[in-house]
RODRENNU-436464 format. One record per atom (N, C-alpha, C, CB): residue in three letters; z, y, x. Coordinates in pm, whole numbers, padded with zeros to 5 digits, always signed. Atoms other than C-alpha are relative to their C-alpha. Glycine has a CB too. Layout:
// RODRENNU-436464
ALAZYX/...
***
This chain:
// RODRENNU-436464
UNK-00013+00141-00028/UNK-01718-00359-01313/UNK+00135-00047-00055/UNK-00012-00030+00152/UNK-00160+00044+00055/UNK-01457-00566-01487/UNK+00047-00114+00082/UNK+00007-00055-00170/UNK-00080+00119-00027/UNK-01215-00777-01349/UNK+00111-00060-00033/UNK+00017-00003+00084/UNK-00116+00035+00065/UNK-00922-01006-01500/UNK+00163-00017+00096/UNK-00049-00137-00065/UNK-00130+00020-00050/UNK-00579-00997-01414/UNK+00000-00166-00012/UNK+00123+00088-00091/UNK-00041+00187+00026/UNK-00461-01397-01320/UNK+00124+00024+00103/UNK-00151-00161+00069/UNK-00147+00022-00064/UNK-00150-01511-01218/UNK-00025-00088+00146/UNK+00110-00099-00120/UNK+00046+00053-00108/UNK-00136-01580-00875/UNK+00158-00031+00061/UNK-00111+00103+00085/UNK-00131+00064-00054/UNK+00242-01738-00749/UNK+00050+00014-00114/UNK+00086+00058+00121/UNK-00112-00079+00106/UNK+00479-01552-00894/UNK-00052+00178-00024/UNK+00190-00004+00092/UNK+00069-00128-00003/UNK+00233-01256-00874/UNK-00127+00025-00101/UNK-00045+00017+00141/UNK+00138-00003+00059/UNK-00045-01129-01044/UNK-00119+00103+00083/UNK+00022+00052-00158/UNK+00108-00078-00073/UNK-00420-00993-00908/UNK-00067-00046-00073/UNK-00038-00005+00140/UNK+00130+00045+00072/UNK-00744-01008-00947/UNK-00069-00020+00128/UNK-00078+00111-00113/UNK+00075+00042-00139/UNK-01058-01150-00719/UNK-00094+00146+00049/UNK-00123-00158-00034/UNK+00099-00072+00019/UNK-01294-00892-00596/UNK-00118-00067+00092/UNK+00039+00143+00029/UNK+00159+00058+00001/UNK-01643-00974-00575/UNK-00069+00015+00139/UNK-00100+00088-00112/UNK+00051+00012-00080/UNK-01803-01067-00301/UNK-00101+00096+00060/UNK-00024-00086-00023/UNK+00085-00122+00001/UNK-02083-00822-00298/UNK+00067+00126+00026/UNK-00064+00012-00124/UNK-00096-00134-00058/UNK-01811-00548-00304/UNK+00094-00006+00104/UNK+00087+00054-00101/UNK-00073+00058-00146/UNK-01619-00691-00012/UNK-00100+00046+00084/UNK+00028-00177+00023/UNK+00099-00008-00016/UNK-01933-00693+00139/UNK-00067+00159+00041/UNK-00033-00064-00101/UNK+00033-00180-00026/UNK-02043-00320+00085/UNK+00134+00078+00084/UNK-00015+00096-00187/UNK-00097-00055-00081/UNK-01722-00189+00197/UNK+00086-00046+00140/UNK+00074+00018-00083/UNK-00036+00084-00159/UNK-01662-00387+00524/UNK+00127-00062-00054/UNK+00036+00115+00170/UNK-00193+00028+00043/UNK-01317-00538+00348/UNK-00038-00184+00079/UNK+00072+00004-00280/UNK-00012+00179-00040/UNK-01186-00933+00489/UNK+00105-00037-00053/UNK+00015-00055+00158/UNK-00148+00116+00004/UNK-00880-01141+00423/UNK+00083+00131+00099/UNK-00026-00225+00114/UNK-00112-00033-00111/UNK-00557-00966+00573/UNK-00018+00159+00001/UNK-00029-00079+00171/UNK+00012-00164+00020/UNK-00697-00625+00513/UNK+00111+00106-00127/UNK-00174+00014-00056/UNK-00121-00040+00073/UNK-00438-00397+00358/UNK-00090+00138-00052/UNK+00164+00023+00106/UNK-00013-00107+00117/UNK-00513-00141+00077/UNK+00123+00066-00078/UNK-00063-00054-00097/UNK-00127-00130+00043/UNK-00325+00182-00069/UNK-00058-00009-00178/UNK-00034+00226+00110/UNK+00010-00030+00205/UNK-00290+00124-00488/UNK+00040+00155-00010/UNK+00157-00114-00128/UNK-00013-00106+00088/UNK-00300+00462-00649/UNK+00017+00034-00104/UNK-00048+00040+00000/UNK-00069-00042+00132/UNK-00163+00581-00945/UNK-00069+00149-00032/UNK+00182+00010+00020/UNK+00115-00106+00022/UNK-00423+00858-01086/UNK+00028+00018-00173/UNK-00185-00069+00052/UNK+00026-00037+00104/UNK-00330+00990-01429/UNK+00058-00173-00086/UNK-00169+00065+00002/UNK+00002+00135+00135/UNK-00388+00635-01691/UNK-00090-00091+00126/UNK-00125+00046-00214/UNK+00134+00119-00053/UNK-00595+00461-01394/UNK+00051-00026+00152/UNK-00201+00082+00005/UNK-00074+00034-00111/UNK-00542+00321-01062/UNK-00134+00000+00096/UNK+00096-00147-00015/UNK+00112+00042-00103/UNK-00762+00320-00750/UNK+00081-00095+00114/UNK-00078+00152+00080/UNK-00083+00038-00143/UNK-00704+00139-00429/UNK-00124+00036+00118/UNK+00058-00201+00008/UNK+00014-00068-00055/UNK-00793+00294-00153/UNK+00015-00082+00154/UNK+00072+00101-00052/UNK-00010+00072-00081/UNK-00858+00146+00196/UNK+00146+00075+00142/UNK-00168-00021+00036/UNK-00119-00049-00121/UNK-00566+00209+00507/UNK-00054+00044+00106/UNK+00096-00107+00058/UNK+00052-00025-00087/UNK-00684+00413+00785/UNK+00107-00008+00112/UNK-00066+00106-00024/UNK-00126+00074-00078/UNK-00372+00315+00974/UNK-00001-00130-00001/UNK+00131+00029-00050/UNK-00032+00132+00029/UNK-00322-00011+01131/UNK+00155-00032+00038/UNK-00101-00091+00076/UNK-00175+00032+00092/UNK+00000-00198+01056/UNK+00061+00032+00153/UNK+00054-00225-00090/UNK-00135-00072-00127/UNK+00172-00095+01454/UNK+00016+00086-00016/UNK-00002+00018+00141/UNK+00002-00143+00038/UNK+00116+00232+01372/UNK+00114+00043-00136/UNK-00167+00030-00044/UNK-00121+00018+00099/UNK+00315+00195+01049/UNK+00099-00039-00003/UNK-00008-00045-00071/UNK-00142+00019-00019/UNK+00558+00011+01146/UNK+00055+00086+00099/UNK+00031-00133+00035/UNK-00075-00121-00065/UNK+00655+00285+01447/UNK+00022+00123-00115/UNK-00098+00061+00137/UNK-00029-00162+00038/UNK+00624+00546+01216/UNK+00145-00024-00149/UNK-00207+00098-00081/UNK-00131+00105+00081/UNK+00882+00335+00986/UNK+00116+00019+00061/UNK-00017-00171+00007/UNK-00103-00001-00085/UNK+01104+00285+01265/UNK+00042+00179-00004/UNK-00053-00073+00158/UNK-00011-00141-00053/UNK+01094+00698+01334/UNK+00101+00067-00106/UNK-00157+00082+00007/UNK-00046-00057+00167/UNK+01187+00728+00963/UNK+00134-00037-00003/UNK-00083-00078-00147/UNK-00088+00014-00006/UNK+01446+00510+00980/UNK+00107+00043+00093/UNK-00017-00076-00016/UNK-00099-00041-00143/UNK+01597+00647+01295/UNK+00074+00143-00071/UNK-00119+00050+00184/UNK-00041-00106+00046/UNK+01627+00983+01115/UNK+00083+00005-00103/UNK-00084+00059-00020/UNK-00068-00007+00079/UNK+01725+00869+00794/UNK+00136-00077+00042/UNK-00068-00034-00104/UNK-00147+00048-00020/UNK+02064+00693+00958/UNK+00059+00132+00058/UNK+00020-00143+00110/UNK-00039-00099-00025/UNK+02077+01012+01178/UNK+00069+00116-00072/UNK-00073+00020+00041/UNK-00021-00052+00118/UNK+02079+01234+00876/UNK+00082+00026-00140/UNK-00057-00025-00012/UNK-00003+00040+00136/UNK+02223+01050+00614/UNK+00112+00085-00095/UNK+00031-00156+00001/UNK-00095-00048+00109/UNK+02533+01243+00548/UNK-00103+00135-00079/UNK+00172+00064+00085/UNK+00041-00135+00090/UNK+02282+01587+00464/UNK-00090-00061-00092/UNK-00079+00134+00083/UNK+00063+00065+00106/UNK+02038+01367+00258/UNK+00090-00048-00132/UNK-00064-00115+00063/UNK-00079+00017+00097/UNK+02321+01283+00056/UNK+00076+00104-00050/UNK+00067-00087+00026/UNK-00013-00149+00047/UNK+02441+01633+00016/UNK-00104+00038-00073/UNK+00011+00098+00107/UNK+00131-00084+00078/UNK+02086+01741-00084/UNK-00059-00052-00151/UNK-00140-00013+00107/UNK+00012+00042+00082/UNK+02021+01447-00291/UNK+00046-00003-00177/UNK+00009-00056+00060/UNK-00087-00064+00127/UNK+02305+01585-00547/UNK-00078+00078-00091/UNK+00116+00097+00045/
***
């Protein structure tokens, strides 16, 4: 199936087709994972919803301030 890149703000996308919305339960507001595969890209639906991500964000960040001087040792 082809679809065109269009400029959308200051962004660019494309629409996807109703019918394929459709088959894959997708809506408005639904968040997808782009993939980077070789020369090609998939996107991939989120089996996490966004509280879940943002705690596990927070957890990250808690560590990486905790951390930061050996991350910057290692990072060398």
């Amino acid at each position: 199936m082809n679809v065109t890149l269009r400029k959308i703000g200051n962004s660019e996308g494309f629409i996807i087709p109703k019918d394929v919305l459709d088959r894959h339960n997708l809506k408005a507001g639904d968040t997808l994972l782009l993939v980077e595969e070789g020369d090609g890209l998939k996107l991939r639906r989120t089996s996490e919803d966004p509280e879940e991500f943002e705690k596990k964000m927070r957890i990250a960040r808690e560590r990486m301030k905790k951390y930061e001087a050996a991350y910057r040792v290692l990072a060398k």
